[in-house]
GULONU-165681 format. One record per residue (C-alpha): residue in one letter; residue number from 1; x, y, z. Coordinates in steps of 0.5 Angstrom, whole numbers, plus 2048, in hexadecimal, padded with zeros to 3 digits. Layout:
<r><res>A</res><n>NUM</n><x>X</x><y>Y</y><z>Z</z></r>
...
% end
This chain:
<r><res>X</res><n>1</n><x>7DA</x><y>7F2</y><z>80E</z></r>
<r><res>X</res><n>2</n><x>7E0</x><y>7EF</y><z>80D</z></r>
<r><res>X</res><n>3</n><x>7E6</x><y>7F1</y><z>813</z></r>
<r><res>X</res><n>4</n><x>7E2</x><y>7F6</y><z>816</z></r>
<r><res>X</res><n>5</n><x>7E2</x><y>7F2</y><z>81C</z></r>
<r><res>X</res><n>6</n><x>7EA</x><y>7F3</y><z>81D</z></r>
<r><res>X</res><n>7</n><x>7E9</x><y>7FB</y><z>81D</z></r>
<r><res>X</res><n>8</n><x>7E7</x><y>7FC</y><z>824</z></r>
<r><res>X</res><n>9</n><x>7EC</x><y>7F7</y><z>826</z></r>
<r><res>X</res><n>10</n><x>7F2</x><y>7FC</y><z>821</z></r>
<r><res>X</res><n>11</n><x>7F1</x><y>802</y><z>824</z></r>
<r><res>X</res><n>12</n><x>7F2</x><y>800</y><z>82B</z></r>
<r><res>X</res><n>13</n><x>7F5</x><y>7F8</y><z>82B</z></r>
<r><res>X</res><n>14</n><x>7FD</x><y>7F8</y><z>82C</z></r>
<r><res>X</res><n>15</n><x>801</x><y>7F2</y><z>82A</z></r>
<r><res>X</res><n>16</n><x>806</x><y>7EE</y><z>82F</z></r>
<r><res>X</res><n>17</n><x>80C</x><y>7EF</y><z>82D</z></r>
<r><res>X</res><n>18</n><x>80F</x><y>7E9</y><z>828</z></r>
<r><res>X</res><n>19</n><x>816</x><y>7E5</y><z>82A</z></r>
<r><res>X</res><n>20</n><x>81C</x><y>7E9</y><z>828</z></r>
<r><res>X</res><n>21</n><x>81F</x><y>7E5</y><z>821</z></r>
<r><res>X</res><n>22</n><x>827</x><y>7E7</y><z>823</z></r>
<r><res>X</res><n>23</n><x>829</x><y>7E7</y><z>81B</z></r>
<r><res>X</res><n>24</n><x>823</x><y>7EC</y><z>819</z></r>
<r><res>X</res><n>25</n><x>823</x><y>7F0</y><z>81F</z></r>
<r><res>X</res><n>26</n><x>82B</x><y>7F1</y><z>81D</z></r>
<r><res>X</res><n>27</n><x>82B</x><y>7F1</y><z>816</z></r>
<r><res>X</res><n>28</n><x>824</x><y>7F7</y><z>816</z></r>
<r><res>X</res><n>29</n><x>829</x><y>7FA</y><z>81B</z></r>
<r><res>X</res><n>30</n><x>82F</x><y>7FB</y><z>815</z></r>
<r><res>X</res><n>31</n><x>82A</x><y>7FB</y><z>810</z></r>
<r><res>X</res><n>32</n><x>826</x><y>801</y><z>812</z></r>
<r><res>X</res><n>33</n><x>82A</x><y>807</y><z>810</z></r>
<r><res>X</res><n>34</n><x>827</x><y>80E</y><z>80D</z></r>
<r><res>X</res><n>35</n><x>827</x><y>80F</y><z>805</z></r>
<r><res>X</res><n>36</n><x>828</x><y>816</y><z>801</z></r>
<r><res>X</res><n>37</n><x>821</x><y>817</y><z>7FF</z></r>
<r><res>X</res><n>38</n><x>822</x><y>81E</y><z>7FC</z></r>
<r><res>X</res><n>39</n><x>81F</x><y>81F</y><z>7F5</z></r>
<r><res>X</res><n>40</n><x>819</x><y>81A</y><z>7F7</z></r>
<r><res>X</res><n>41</n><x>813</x><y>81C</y><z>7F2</z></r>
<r><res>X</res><n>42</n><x>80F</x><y>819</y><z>7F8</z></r>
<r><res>X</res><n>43</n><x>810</x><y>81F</y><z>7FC</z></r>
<r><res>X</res><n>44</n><x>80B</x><y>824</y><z>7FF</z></r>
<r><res>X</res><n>45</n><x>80F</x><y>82A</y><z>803</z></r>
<r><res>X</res><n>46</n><x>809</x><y>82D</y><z>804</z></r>
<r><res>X</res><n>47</n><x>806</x><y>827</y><z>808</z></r>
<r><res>X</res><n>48</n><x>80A</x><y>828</y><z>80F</z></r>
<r><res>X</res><n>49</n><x>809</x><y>821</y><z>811</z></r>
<r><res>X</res><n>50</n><x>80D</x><y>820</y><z>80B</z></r>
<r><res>X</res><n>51</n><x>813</x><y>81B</y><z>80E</z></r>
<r><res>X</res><n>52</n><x>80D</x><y>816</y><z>811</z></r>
<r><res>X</res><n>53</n><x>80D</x><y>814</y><z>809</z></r>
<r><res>X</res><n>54</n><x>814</x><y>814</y><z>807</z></r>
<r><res>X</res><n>55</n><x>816</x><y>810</y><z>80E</z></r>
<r><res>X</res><n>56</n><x>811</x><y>80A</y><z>80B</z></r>
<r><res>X</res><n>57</n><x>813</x><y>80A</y><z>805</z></r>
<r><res>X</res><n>58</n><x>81A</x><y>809</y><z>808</z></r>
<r><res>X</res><n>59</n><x>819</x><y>805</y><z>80D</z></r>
<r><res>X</res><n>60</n><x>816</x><y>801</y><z>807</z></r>
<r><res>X</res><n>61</n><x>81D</x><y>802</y><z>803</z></r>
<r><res>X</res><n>62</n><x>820</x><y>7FF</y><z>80A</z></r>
<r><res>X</res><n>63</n><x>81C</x><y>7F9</y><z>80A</z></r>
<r><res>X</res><n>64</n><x>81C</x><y>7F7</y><z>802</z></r>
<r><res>X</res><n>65</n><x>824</x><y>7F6</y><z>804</z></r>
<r><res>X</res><n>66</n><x>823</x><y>7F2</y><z>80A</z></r>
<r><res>X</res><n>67</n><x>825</x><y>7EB</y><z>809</z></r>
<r><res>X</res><n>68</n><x>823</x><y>7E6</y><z>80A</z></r>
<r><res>X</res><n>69</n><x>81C</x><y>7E8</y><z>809</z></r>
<r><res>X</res><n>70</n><x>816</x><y>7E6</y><z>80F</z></r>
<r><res>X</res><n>71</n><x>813</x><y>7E0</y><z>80E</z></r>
<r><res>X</res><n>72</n><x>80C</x><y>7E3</y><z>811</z></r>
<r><res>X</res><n>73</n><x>808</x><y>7E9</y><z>812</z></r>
<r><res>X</res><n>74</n><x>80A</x><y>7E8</y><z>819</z></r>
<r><res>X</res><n>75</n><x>812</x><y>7E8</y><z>818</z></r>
<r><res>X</res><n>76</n><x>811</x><y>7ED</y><z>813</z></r>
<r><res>X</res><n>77</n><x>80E</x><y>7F2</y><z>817</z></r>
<r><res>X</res><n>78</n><x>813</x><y>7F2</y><z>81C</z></r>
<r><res>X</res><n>79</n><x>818</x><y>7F2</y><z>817</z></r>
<r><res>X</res><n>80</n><x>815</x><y>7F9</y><z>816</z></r>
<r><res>X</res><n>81</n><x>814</x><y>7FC</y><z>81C</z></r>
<r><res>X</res><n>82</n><x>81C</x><y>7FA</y><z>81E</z></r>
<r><res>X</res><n>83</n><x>81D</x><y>7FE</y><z>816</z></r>
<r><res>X</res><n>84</n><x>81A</x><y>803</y><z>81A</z></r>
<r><res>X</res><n>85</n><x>81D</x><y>804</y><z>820</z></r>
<r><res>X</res><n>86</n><x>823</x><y>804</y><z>81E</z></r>
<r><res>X</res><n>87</n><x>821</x><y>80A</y><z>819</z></r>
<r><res>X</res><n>88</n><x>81F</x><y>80E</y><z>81E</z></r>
<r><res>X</res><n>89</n><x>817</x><y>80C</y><z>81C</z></r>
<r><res>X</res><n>90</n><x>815</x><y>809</y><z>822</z></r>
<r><res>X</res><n>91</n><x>816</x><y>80C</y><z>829</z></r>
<r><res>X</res><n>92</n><x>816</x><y>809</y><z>82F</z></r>
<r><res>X</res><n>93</n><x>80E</x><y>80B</y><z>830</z></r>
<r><res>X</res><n>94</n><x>80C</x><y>807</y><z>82B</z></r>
<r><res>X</res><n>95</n><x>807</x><y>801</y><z>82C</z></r>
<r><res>X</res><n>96</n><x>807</x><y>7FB</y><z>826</z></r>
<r><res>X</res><n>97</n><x>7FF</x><y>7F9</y><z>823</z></r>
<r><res>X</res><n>98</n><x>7FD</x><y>7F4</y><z>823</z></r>
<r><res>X</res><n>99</n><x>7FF</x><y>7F1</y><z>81C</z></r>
<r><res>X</res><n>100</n><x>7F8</x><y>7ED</y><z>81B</z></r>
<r><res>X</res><n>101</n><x>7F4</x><y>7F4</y><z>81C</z></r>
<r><res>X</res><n>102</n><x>7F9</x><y>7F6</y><z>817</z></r>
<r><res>X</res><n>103</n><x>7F8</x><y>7F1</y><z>812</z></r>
<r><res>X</res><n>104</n><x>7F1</x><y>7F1</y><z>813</z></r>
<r><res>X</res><n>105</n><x>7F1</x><y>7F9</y><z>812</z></r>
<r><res>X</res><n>106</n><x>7F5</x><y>7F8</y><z>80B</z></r>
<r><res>X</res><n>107</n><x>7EF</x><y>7F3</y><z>808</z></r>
<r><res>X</res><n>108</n><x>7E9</x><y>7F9</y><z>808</z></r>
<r><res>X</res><n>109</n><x>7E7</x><y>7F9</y><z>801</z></r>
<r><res>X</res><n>110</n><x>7E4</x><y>800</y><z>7FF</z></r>
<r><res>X</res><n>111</n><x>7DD</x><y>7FD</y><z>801</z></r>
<r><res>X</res><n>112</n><x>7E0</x><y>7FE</y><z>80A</z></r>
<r><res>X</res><n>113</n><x>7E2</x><y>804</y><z>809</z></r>
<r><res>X</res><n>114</n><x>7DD</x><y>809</y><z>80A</z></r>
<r><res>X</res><n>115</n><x>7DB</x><y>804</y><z>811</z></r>
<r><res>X</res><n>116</n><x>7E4</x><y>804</y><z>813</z></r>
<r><res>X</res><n>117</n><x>7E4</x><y>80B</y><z>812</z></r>
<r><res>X</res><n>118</n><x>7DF</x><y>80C</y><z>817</z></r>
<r><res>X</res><n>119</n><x>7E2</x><y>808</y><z>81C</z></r>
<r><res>X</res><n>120</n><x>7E9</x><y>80C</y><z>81C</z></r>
<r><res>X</res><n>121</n><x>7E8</x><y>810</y><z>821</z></r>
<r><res>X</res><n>122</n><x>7E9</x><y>818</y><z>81C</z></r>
<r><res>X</res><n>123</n><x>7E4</x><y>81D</y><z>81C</z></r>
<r><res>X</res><n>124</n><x>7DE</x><y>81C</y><z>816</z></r>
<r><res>X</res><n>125</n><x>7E1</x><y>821</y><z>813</z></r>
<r><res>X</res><n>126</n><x>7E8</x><y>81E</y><z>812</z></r>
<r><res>X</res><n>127</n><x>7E4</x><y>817</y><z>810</z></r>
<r><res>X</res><n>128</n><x>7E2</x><y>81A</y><z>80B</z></r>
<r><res>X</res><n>129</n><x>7E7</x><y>81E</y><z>807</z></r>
<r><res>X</res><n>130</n><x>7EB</x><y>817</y><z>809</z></r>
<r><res>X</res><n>131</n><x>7E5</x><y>814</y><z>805</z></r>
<r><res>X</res><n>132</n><x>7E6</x><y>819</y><z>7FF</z></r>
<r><res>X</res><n>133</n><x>7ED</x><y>818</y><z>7FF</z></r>
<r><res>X</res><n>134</n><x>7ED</x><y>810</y><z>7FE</z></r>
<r><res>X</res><n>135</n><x>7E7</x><y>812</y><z>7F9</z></r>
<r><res>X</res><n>136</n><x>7EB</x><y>816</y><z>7F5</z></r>
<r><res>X</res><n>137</n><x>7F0</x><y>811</y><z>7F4</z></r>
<r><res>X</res><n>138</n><x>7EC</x><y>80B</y><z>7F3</z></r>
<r><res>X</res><n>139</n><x>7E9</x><y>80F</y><z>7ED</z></r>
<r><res>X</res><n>140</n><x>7F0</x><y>811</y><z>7EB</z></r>
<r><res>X</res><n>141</n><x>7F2</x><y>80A</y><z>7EC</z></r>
<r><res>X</res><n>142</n><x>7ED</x><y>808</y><z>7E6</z></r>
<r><res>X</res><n>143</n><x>7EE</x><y>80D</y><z>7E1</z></r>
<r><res>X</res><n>144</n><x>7F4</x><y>80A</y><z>7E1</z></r>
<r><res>X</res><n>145</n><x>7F7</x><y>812</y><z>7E3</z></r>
<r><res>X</res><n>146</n><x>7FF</x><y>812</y><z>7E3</z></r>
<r><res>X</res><n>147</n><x>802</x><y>813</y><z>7EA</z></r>
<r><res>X</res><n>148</n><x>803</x><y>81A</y><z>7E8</z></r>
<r><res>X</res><n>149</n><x>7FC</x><y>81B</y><z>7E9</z></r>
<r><res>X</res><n>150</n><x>7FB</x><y>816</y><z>7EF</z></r>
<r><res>X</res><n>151</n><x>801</x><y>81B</y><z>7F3</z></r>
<r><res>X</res><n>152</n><x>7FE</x><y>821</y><z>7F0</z></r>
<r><res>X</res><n>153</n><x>7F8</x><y>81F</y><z>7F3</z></r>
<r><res>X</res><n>154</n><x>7FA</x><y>81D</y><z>7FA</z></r>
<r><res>X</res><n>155</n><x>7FF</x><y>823</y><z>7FA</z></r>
<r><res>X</res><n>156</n><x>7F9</x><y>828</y><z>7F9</z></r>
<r><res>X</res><n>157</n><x>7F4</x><y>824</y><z>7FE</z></r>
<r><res>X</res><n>158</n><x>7FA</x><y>824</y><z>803</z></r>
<r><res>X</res><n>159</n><x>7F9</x><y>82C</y><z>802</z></r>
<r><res>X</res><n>160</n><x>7F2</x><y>82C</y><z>804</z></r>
<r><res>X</res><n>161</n><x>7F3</x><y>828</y><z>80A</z></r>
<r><res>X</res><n>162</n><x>7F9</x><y>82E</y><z>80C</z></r>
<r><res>X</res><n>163</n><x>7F5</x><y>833</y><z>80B</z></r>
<r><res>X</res><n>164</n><x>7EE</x><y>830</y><z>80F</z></r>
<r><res>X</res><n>165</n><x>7EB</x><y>831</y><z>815</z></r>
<r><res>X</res><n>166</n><x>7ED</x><y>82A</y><z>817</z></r>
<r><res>X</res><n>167</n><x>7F1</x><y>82A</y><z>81E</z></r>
<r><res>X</res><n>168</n><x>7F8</x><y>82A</y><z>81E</z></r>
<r><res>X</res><n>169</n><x>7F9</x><y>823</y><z>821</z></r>
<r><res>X</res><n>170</n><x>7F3</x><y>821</y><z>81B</z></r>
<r><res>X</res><n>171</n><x>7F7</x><y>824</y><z>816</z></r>
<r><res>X</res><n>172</n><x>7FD</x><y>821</y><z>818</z></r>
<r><res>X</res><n>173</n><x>7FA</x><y>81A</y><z>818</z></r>
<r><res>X</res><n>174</n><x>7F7</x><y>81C</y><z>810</z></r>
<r><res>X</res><n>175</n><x>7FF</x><y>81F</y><z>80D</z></r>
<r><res>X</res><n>176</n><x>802</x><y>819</y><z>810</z></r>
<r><res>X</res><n>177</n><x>7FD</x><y>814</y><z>80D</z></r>
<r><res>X</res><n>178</n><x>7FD</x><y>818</y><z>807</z></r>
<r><res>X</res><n>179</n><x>805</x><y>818</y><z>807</z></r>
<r><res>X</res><n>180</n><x>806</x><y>810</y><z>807</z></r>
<r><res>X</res><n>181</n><x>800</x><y>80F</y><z>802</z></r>
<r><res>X</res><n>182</n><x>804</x><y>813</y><z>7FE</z></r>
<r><res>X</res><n>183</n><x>80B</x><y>811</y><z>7FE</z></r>
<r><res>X</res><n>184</n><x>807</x><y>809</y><z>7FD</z></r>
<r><res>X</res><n>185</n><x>804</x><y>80C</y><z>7F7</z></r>
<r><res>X</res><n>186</n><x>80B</x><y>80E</y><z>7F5</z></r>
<r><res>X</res><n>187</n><x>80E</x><y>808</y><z>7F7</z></r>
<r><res>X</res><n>188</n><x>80B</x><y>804</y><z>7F3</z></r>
<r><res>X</res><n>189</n><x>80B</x><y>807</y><z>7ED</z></r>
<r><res>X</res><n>190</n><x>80E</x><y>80D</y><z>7EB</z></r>
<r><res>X</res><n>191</n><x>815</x><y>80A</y><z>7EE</z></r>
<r><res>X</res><n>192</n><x>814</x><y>804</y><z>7EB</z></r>
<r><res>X</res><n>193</n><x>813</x><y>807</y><z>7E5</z></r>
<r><res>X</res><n>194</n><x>80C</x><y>805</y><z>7E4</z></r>
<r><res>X</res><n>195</n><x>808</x><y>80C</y><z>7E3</z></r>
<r><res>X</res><n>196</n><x>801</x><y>809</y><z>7E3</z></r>
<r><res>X</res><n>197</n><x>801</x><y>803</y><z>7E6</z></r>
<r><res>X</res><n>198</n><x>800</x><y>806</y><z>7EE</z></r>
<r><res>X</res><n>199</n><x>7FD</x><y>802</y><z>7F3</z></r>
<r><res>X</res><n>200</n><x>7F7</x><y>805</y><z>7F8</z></r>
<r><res>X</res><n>201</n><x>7F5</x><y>800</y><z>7FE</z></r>
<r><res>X</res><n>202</n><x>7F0</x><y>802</y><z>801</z></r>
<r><res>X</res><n>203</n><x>7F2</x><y>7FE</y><z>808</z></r>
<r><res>X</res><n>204</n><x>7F9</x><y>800</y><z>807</z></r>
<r><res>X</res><n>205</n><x>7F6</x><y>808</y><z>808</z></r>
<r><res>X</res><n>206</n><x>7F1</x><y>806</y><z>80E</z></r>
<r><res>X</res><n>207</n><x>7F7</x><y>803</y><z>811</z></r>
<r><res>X</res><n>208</n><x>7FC</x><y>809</y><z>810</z></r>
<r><res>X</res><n>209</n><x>7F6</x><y>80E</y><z>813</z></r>
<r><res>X</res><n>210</n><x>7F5</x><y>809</y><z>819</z></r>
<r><res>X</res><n>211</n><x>7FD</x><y>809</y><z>81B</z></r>
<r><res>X</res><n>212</n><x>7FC</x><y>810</y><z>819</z></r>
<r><res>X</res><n>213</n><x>7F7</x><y>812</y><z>81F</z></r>
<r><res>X</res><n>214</n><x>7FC</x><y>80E</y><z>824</z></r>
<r><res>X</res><n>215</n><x>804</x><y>811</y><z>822</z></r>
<r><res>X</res><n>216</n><x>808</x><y>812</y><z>81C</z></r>
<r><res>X</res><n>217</n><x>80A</x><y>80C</y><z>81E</z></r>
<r><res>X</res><n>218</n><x>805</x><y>807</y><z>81D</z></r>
<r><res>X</res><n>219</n><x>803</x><y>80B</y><z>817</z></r>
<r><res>X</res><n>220</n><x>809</x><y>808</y><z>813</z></r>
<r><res>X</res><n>221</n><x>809</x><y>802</y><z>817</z></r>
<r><res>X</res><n>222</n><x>803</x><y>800</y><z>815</z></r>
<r><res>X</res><n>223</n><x>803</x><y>804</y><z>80E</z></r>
<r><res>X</res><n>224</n><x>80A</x><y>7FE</y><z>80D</z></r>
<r><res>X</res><n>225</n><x>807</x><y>7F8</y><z>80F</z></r>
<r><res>X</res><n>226</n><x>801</x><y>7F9</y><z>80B</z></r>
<r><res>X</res><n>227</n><x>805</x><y>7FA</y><z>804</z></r>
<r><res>X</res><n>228</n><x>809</x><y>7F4</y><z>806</z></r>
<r><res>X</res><n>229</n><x>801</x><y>7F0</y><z>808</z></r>
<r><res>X</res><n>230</n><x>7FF</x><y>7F4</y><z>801</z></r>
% end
């Protein structure tokens, strides 16, 4: 089954770190500033993880005016982590993945899910409503339901989760990866100005979780260089 391979490898693989390239280290250092985000149609105040989301879609913010851009994955990935960093996302615990097992992760299609899932290390309980979750959205998804459906559903699953007997680490795993699925969803059509036109990857979401269960950190790394590959 393609990729799956990679997976064993993605939960427990640390990449090497890459040379330094002065000029973007420096520039991603000025670049990566906070921005005022009140007012956000994808906020959830319920959802105490809440700020995993608004800080990706930051960092993406801080990355989409970065210049020159990266001329490869690997380039961009340290570009991000730098962002980061310099928001204040990263600390000094953080470890980075191996980019290939990302990669790898980020190219599931909807026939590995079931499989990925199962290998992420969560209980079968938070498999499943992480199943559900991605079931909702893809059926969402080809019923052509506007982003207004896409948020109402996630902001009402993310209640399921904060009122399940999950444990509170799994909970924080499932919010936080709920969050910045959210906030992609959002960036990607609403803020553009394109209600229907929504995108949901299935690799992205996996890869999310997979980041999730290690910090915040990676949750938004990986989230990051799995929109950039996507």
């Amino acid at each position: 089954m393609k990729n799956l391979s990679f997976i064993a490898l993605f939960l427990i693989s640390t990449a090497c770190s890459t040379d330094s390239i002065e000029e973007n280290t420096s520039a991603a250092q000025n670049t990566a500033k906070k921005t005022n985000l009140s007012g956000v149609a994808a906020s959830n105040s319920f959802n105490p993880y809440d700020n995993v989301g608004e800080s990706y879609l930051l960092l993406l913010d801080n990355y989409d005016i970065f210049h020159p851009k990266p001329s490869n994955s690997i380039d961009a990935k340290e570009v991000l982590e730098t962002i980061g960093t310099g928001m204040g996302i990263l600390n000094a615990s953080y470890i980075p993945e191996s980019l290939q097992s990302i990669a790898a992760v980020q190219q599931l299609s909807i026939d590995d899910l079931s499989l990925a899932i199962s290998q992420s290390g969560l209980s079968t309980q938070a498999q499943g409503m992480l199943l559900n979750c991605i079931s909702g959205l893809l059926l969402l998804k080809e019923q052509d339901a506007a982003y207004d459906e896409a948020y109402a559903f996630l902001i009402a699953f993310e209640s399921q989760v904060i009122s399940s007997n999950l444990s509170a680490e799994e909970k924080q795993i499932m919010l936080s990866t709920l969050s910045i699925v959210r906030y992609d969803i959002y960036n990607g059509s609403a803020r553009k100005g394109k209600d229907r036109d929504w995108e949901l990857s299935v690799g992205n979401f996996v890869s999310t979780a997979y980041g999730a269960k290690q910090s915040s950190s990676h949750a938004i790394i990986n989230a990051g260089i799995s929109n950039i590959l996507h």
